[in-house]
KEMARBA-788477 format. One record per residue (C-alpha): residue in one letter; residue number from 1; x, y, z. Coordinates in pm, 1 decimal, padded with zeros to 6 digits, m for minus. Layout:
! residues N
   resn   resi         c1         c2         c3
      A    NUM          X          Y          Z
...
***
This chain:
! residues 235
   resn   resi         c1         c2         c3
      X      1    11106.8    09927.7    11465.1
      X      2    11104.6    09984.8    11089.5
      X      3    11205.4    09784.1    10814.8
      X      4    11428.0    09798.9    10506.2
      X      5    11350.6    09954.4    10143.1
      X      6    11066.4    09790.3    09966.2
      X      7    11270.7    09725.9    09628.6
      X      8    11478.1    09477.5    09794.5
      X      9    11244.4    09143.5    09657.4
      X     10    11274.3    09121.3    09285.8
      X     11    11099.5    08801.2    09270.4
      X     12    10982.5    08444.6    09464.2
      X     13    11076.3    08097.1    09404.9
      X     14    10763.3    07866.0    09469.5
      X     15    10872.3    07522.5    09630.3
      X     16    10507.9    07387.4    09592.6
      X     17    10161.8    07486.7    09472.9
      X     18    10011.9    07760.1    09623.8
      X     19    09655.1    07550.2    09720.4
      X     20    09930.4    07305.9    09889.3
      X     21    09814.1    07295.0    10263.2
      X     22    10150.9    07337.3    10384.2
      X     23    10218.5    07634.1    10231.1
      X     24    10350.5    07905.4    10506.1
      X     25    10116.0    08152.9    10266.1
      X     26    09803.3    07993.9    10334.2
      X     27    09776.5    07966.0    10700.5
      X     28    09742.7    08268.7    10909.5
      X     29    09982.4    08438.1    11119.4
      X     30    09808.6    08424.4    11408.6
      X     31    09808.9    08038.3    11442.2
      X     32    10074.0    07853.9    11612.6
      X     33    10232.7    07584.2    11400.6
      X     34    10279.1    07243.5    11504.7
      X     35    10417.3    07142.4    11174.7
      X     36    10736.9    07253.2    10936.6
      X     37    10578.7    07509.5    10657.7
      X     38    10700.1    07515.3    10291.1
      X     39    10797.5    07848.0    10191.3
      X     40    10914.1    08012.9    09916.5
      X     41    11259.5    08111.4    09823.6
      X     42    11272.5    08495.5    09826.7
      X     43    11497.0    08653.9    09532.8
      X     44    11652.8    08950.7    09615.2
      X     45    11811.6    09253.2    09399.6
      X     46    12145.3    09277.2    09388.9
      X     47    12236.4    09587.6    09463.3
      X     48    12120.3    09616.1    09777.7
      X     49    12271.6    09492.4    10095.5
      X     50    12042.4    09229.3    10274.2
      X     51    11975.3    09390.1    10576.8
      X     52    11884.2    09207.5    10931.7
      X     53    11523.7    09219.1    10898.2
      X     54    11312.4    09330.8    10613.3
      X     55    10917.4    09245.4    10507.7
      X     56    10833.2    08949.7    10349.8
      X     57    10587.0    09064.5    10116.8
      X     58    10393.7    08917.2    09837.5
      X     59    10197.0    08585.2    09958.8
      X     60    10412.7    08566.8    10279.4
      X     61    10277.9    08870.5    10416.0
      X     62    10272.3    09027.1    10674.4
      X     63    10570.8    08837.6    10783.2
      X     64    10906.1    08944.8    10866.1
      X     65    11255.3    08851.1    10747.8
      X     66    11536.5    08825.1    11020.9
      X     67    11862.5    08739.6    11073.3
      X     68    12007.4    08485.8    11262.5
      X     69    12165.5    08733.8    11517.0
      X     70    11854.7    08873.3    11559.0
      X     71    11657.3    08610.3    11569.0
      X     72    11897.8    08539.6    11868.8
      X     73    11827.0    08843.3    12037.5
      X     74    11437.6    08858.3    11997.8
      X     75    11442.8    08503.7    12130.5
      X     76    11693.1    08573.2    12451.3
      X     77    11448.6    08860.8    12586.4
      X     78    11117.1    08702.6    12643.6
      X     79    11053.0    08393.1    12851.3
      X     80    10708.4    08326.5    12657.8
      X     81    10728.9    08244.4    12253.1
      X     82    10566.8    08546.9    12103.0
      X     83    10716.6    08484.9    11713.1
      X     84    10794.5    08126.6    11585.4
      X     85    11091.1    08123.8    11298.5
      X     86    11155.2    07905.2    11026.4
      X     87    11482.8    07902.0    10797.7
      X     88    11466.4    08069.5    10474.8
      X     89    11677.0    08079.7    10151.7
      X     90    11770.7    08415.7    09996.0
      X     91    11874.2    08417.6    09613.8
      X     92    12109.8    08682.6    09560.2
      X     93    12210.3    08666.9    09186.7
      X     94    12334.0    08314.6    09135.3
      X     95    12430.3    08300.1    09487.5
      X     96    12187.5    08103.7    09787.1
      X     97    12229.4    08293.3    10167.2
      X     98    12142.1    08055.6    10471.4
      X     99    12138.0    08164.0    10810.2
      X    100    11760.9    08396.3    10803.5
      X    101    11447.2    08307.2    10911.4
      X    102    11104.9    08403.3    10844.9
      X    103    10824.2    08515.6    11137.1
      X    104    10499.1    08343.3    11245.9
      X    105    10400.5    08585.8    11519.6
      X    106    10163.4    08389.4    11781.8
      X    107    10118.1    08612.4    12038.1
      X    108    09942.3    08971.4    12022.7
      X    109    09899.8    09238.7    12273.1
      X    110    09666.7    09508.7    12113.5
      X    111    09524.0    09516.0    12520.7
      X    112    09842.9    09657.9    12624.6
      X    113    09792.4    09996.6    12452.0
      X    114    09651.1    10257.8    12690.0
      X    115    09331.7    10402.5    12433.7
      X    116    09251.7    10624.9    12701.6
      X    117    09549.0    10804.9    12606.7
      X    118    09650.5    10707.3    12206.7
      X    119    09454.3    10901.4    11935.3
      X    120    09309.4    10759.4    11616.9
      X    121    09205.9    10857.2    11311.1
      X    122    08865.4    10771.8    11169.5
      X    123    08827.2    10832.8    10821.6
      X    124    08440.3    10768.1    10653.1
      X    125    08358.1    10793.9    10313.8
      X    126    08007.4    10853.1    10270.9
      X    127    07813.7    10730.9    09893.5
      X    128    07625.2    11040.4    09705.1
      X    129    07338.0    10912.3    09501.2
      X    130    07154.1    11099.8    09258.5
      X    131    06789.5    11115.7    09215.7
      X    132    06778.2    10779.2    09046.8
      X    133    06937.4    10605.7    09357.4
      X    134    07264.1    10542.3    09133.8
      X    135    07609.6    10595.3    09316.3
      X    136    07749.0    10895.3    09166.6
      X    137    08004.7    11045.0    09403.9
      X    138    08148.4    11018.2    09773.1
      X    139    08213.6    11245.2    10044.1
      X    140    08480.9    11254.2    10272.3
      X    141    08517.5    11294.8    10676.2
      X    142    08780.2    11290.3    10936.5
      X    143    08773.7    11308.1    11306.9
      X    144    09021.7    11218.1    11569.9
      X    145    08955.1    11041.0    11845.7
      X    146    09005.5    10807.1    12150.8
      X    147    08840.0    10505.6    12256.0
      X    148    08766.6    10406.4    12646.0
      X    149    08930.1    10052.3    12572.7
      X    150    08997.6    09775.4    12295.0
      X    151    08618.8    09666.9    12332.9
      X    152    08484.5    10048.5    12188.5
      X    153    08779.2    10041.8    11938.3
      X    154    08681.2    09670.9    11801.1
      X    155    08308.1    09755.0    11770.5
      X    156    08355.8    10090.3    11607.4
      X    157    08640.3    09937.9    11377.5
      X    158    08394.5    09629.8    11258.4
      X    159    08076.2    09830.2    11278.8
      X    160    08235.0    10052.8    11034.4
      X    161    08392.1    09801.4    10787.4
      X    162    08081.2    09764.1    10565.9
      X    163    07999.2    10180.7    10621.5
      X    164    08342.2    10306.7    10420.5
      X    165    08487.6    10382.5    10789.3
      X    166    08851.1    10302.8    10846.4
      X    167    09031.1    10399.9    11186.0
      X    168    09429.2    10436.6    11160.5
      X    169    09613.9    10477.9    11453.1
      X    170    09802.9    10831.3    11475.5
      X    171    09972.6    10888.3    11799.9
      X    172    09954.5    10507.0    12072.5
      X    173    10057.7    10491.8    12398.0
      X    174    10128.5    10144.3    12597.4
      X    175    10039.5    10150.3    12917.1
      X    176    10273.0    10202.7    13199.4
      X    177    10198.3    09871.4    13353.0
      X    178    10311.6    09661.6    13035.5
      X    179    10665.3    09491.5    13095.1
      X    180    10691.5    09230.4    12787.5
      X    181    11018.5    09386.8    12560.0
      X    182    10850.1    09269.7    12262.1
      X    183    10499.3    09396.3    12153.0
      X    184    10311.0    09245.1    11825.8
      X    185    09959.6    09452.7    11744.3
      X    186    09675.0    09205.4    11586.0
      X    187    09373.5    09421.5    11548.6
      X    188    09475.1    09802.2    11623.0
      X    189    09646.3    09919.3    11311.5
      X    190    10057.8    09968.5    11435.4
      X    191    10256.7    09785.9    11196.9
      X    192    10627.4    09659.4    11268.1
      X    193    10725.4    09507.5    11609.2
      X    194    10769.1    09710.2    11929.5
      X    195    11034.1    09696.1    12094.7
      X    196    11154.6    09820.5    12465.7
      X    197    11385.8    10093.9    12530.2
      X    198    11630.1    09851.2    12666.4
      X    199    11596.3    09605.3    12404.9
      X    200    11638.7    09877.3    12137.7
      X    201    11979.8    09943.2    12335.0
      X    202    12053.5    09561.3    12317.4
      X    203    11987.2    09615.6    11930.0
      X    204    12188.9    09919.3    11869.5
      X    205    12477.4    09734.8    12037.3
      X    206    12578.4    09454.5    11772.2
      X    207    12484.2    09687.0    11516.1
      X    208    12218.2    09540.0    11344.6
      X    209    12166.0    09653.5    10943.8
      X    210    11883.0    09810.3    10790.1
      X    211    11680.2    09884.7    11098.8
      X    212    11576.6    10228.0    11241.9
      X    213    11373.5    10328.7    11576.2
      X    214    11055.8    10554.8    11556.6
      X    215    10950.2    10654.9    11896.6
      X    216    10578.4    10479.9    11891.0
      X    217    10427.5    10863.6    12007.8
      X    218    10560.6    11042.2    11730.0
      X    219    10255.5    10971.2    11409.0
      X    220    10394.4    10891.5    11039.5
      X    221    10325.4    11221.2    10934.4
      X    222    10587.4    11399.9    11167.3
      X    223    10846.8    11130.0    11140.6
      X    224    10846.9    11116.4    10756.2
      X    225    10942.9    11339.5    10471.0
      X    226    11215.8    11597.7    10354.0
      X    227    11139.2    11792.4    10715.1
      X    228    11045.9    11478.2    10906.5
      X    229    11175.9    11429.8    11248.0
      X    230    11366.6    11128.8    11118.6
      X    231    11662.6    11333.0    10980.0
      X    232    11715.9    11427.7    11335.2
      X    233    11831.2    11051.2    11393.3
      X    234    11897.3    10912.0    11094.6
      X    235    12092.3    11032.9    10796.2
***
């Protein structure tokens, strides 16, 4: 489930100082809450339509913006509380929208992806020194691969953080067994929030603004650009 166009925040109205230990910015999102957050104001451009769910950005991130009627939805079609939400104002020229929330996601399930199956990118960039032992230059490498389970993919991921080894994830694949409509990723690199084939349907119905639907198998790179698969759903 993408998001909307990342021009849409012009600018953030602090309500307290950053270093403020209630600040929504300084706690992290995988933490449940047991107390109301100060956050910002978020002030929007305004030529652009405020859609139904958009990034946070900036010291809020990686949060999420929703509306109320999605905020409605997401809450009717899980019996466990995957995403807390707490009311935000929107400044829209001299004007102050109610009625949208912003995310604390709680509950992650990077063990539902089947890694047997997904594919990965690992990308390494190796130092060059010259004969002095001064860093000079680095060399690139790329391989794509699969891991057995989460375990391989954490130790290869953190193994590799200090080596100039990333891992992206190119093409995942939940596993078959996995029920829950709504799927948040913690450690495996998939941004946005997954979503079920029937609750994407439940979506679609009460037209919901600025959201689109990638099919999670198809990577970035096919989706994406003037010949992108996109254009085959999306105008």
């Amino acid at each position: 489930m993408t998001v909307a166009p990342l021009d849409l925040i012009k600018d953030y109205s602090e309500k307290c100082h950053i270093n403020d230990p209630h600040f929504l910015g300084n706690h992290d999102n995988r933490s449940l809450l047991s107390f109301e957050p100060k956050i910002s104001d978020i002030i929007l451009n305004n030529r652009i339509k405020v859609p139904d769910l958009f990034s946070a950005g900036g010291m809020l991130s990686p949060r999420k913006i929703v509306s109320t009627r999605l905020k409605k939805i997401l809450e009717n079609c899980s019996e466990k509380v995957s995403i807390q939400f707490y009311p935000i104002s929107l400044i829209k020229g001299k004007k102050i929208i109610q009625g949208h929330w912003i995310t604390n996601f709680v509950s992650f399930k990077d063990e539902s992806l089947d890694f047997e199956k997904s594919t990965f990118i690992v990308n390494t960039d190796t130092p060059v020194k010259n004969k002095y032992g001064v860093y000079i230059d680095s060399v690139s490498s790329s391989e794509r691969r699969r891991f057995k389970n989460l375990s391989e993919f954490l130790q290869i991921k953190n193994e590799g953080w200090e080596k100039g080894t990333t891992v992206f994830t190119e093409r995942p694949f939940i596993k078959e067994s996995e029920n829950d409509p709504i799927l948040l990723f913690d450690e495996v690199p998939i941004l946005g929030i997954i979503v079920s084939e029937e609750l994407k349907k439940e979506m679609e119905k009460h037209g919901l603004e600025g959201i689109e639907f990638k099919p999670l198998e198809i990577p970035d790179e096919e989706w994406y650009g003037p010949n992108g698969l996109r254009k085959q759903f999306y105008k």
